[in-house]
N, C-alpha and C positions, 0 to 999 in steps of 0.2 A: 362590536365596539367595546371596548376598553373600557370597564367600572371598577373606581377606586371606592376606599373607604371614605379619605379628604382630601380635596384638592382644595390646596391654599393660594388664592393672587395677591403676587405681590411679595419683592426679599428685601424689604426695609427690613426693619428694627421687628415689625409686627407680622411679619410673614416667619422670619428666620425665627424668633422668639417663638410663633405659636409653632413650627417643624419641631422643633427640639423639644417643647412640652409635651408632642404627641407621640413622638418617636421613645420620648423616657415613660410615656405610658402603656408603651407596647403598641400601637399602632406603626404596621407595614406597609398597609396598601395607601400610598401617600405621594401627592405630588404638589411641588410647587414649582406654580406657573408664572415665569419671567419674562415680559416683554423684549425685554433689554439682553444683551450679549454679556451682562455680570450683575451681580448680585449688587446691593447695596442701598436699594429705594432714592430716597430723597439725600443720601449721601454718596449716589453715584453719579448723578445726574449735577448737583451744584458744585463746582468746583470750580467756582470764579476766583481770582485772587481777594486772597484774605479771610476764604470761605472758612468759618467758625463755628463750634457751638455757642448759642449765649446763655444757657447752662452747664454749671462747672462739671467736668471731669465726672467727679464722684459719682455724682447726681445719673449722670448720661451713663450709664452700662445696664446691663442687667445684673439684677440682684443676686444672681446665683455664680455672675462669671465676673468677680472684680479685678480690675487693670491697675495694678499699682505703678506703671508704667509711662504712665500720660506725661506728656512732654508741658505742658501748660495747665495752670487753671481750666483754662477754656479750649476744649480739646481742637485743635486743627481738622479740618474737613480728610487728608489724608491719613490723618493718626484713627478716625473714627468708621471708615471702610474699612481700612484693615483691622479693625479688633470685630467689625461684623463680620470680617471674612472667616477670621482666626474661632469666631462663634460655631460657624456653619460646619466649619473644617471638624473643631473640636469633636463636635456631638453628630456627626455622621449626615449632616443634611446635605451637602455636597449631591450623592447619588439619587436624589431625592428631587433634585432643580431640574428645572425642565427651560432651558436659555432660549428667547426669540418664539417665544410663542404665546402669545398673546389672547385673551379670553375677548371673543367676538359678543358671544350672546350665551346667556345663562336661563334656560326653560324650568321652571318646576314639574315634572311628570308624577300628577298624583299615581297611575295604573303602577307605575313601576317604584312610586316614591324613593324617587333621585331626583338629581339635578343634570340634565342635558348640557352639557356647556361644546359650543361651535369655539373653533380657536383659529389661529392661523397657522395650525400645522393639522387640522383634521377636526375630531371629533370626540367625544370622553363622555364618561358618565362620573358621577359622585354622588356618594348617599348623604354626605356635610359639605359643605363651601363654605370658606370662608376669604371673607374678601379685604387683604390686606393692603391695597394701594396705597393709601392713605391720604389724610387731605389736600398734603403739599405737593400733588403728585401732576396735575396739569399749569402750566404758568397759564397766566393773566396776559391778555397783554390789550392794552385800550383801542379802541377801533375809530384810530384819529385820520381825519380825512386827508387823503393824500398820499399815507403811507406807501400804498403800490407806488407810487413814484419815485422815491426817495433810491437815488443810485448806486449809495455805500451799503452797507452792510448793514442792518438793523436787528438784535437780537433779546432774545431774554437772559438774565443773570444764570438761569436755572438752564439755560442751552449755550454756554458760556463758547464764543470761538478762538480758541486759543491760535488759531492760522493768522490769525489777523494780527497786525505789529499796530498796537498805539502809538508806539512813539512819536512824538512829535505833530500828532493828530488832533484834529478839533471835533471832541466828545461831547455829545449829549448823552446828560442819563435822565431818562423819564424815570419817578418816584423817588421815596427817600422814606422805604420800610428798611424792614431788617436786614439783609441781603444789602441795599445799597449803602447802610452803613457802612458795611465792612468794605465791599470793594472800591468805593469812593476814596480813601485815604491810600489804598492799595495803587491807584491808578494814576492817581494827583501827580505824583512825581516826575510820573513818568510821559505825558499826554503832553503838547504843546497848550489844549484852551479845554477846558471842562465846564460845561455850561448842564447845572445841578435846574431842573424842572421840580420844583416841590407844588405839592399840591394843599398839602396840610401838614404841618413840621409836626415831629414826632418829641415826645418825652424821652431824652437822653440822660441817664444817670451815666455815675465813674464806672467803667468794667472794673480796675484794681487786677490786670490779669497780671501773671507772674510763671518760672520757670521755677517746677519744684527741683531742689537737689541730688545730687547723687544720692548722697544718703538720707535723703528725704524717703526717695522711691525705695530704697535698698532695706528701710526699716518695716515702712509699709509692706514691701512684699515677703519679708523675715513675721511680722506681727501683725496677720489679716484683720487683726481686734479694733489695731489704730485705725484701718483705711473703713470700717464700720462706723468709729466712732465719728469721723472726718464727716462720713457722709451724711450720716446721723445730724449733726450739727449744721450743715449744710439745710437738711430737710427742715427741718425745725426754724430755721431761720426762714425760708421762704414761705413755711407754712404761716408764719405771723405778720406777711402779705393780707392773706385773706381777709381778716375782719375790716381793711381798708379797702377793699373792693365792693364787700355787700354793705359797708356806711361809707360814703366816697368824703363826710366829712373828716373822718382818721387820714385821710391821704397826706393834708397838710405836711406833716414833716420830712416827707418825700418828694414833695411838690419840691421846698425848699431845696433840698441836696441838689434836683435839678435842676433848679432856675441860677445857684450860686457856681454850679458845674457851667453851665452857659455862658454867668457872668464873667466866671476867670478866665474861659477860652476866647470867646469870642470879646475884644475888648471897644470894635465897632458898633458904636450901639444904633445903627441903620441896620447893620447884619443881627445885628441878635434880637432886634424887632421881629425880623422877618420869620427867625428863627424859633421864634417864642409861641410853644402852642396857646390854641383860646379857648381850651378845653382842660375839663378835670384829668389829673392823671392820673392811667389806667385806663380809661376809656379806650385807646388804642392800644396798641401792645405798646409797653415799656423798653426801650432800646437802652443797651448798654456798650460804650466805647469811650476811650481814650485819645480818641484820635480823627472822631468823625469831623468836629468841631475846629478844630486845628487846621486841620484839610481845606472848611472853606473858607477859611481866611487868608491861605494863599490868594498872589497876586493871579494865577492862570486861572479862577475859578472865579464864576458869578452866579449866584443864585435868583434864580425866576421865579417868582409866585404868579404871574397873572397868566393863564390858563392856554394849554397850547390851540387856539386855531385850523392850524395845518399845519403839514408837513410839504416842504417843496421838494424836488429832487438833490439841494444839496443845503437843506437850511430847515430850521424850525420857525414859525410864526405863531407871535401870542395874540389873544383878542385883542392885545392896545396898539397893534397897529408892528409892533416889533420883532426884528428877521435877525435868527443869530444861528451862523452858518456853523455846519456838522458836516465833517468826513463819515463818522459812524455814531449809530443811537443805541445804549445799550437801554432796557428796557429794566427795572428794580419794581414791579407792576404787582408782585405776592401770585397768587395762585388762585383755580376754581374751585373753594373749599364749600360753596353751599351747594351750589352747584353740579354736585360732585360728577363727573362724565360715565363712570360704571354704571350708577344708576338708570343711566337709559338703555341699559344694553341687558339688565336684570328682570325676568318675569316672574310673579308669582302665581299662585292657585286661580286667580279669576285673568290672567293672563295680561293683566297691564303689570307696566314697568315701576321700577321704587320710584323713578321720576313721575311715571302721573300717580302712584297714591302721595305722594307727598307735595303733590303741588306748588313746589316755590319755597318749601317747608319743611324739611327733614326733620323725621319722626321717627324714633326708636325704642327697644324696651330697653333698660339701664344702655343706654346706647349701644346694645349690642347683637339685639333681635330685633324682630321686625314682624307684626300679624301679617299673615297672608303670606308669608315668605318661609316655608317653613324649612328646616334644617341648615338655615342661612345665619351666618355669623359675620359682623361686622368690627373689625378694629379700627379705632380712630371716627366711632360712628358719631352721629348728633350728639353733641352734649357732651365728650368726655374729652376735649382741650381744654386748655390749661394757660392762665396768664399771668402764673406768677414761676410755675416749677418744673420738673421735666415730666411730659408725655409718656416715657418711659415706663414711668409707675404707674401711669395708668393702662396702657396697654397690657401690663402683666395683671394687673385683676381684673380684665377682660378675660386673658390668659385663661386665668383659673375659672372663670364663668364658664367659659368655652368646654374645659376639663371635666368640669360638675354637671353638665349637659350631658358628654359624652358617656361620664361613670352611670350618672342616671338612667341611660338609655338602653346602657347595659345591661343595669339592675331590673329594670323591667322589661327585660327582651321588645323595647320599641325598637320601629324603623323610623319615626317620625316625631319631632318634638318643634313646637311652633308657642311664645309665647300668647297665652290669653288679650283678648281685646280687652279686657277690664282691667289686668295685669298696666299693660301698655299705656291705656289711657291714664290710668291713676297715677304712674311715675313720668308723664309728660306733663300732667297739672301740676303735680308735686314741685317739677325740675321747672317749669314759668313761674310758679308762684315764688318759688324762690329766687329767682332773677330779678323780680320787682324790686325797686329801689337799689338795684345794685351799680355802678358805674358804668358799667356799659347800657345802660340804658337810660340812663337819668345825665351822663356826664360831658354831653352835647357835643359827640363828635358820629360821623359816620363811619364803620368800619367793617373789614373783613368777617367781623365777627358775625352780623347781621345778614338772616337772608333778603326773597326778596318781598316778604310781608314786613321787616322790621323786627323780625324774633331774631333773638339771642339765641339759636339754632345750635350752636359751634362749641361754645363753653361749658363746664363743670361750672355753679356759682357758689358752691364750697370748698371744704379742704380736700387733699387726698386720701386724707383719713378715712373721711367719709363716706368717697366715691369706694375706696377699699370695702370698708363695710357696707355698704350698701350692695354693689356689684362681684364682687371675688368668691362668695357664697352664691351656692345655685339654690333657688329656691322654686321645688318642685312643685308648690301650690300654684306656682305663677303662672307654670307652662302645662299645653296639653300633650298629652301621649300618644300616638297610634301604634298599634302593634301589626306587624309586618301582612303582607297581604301573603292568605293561602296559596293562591295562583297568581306568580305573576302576570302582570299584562305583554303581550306578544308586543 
């Protein structure tokens, strides 16, 4: 059987970012494992119309490979595959990708300390895993009764069917997160009747997106200094988000921007009741567009609050008793982020899975190790999202966690490194206490963020700064060491 140094799950942003960290570290024996037929994670899979980032340009790259090139503010879903392709190409990870083969099960084997992983092309061993799926990696989609009967075509944003012709069609979209932002104005146009299922409206601010210039880009890519300081500013400005999340009274002058953003679009004040969250903002993620608003004020669109019922084979039914017919339901439902799906398929040292030690509860050491899991690395784990900036930055001071584990282990000729139970517990009381009083838990809404105890499971509730210094340093007190076994196990 086939044993590598690290096999990585997973070619988002945190699979491909951590390949090319290890590979510029000198690590050869390396694979990463892609369910999918191409590379790209959560930007190969969404490519609904209008698909965005709502993180500017800047922000959205890695720090070491900047794109002076970005066609918008807010990079397009196409423009942002191909600069992760152009990453992978770059720095040699290409022969490194393993396409359509999928991680079934992941064993911990103290005798031989590896990791066993079952896949769906055979069978491998690894002395590190890390596991980079990421959170937005399985869609959502709500289990309303009826559904099997419904005779058009019903899908999720993130399984987008481009065979299908809207035109002229009567569309339901179940939700109105982020995803349905964008493609809701994208579709409007074009759809005979669009019939918008909200369940809780969302805080929408101005995007302000724009097309940099020729000689915008041509200066930037002449002067790498300017596209520093760009982002730089950028940074800094999201970073002064924060102190209005952990006091939700600061939010105030933000609330405004979007309650006056509402009030200039939408000038039906029926529709903009409807429209008007009844929660602090921030509690949910924050949506930014230009055009969401606008969208449903068109004459072909109606917006529904009162809760779906059922679904018949060519029609939706709300609890009030109300039937409003659909060719097709496209589904804007977000994703299983607490309940992450790898975790059932992961074993540790006492042979249950991350899903039964975490109970309904995901638990992490700086969200990136795990007791009882040892040699296991997690990107995008408990705790290090993010509701004001890009993910990005946080994934790469995993990055370097991940790096300072590996140089460590070096340094002490270990085969085995497993963060401390006192370690872990002490930066999960740390990371709740800190959470208290912060908006998402004080700011009366329910949301993705929450598992299914009610913890704030999912978020950073500080700056990047912090998560940088806190997590990017490996800190060798935290973790234990094994040193390799004399014999190994048959």
């Amino acid at each position: 059987m086939e044993t590598l140094d690290v096999v990585v799950v997973g070619s988002g942003f945190g699979g491909i970012g951590a390949a090319i960290r290890l590979l510029r570290a000198g690590v050869r024996s390396l694979a990463v494992l892609e369910r999918a037929d191409a590379l790209g994670g959560v930007w190969r899979d969404n490519h609904y119309p209008g698909c965005a980032c709502d993180v500017q340009s800047y922000l959205y790259e890695f720090s070491f490979v900047p794109n002076p090139c970005w066609s918008r503010g807010f990079a397009p879903q196409p423009e942002i595959a191909a600069y992760l392709r152009h990453c992978a190409e770059r720095f040699g990870v290409m022969p490194h990708l393993r396409f359509g083969q999928e991680l079934r099960a992941a064993t911990w084997e103290d005798g031989r300390q590896c990791w066993h992983l079952k896949t769906s092309r055979g069978s491998l061993r690894a002395r590190l895993l890390v596991l980079a799926a990421g959170a937005l990696s399985e869609p959502a989609i709500p289990a309303l009764p009826g559904l099997e009967r419904f005779v058009g075509p019903a899908f999720h944003s993130a399984r987008w069917d481009h065979g299908y012709a809207l035109a002229g069609r009567s569309v339901a979209v179940v939700g109105t997160g982020a995803s349905a932002v964008q493609f809701i104005p994208a579709i409007q146009p074009v759809v005979g009747r669009l019939t918008v299922f909200q369940r809780t409206p969302p805080w929408v601010v101005p995007r302000r997106d724009y097309a940099p210039g020729y000689g915008q880009r041509r200066l930037l890519a002449r002067f790498p200094i300017l596209q520093r300081l760009a982002r730089g500013g950028l940074y800094l400005a999201r970073e002064l988000l924060v102190p209005g999340f952990r006091h939700p009274q600061l939010m105030a002058p933000l609330a405004w921007v979007a309650r006056r953003h509402l009030a200039r679009q939408v000038p039906d004040p029926a529709l903009r009741a409807r429209l008007t969250p009844g929660y602090t903002i921030g509690c949910k993620r924050i949506l930014s567009s230009d055009d969401y608003y606008p969208a449903l004020t068109r004459q072909n669109v109606t917006v529904v609050t009162a809760p779906i019922r059922e679904v018949r084979p060519q029609a939706l039914v709300t609890e009030d008793g109300a039937e409003y017919a659909a060719d097709c339901i496209i589904f804007g439902t977000g994703f299983q982020v607490t309940d992450w799906p790898l975790a059932q398929r992961v074993r540790g040292r006492d042979g249950r899975t991350l899903a039964e030690h975490w109970d309904g509860s995901p638990r992490a050491h700086v969200g990136t190790t795990v007791c009882g899991f040892p040699n296991l690395f997690l990107l995008q784990g408990p705790g290090t999202g993010l509701g004001h900036s890009s993910v990005l930055l946080m994934i790469e001071a995993q990055i370097e966690h991940l790096l300072g584990a590996f140089q460590a282990m070096g340094a002490r000729g270990a085969a085995v490194v497993e963060p401390r139970p006192e370690a872990q517990a002490a930066f999960v009381a740390e990371l709740d206490r800190a959470m208290r009083g912060t908006v998402w838990v004080t700011g009366g809404c329910s949301s993705w963020y929450l598992d299914r105890t009610g913890r704030n499971a999912t978020l950073w509730p500080g700056s990047i700064r912090q998560f940088r210094r806190r997590v990017a340093r490996f800190r060798c007190d935290e973790y234990c060491f094994e040193p390799p076994h004399t014999t190994p196990s048959a």
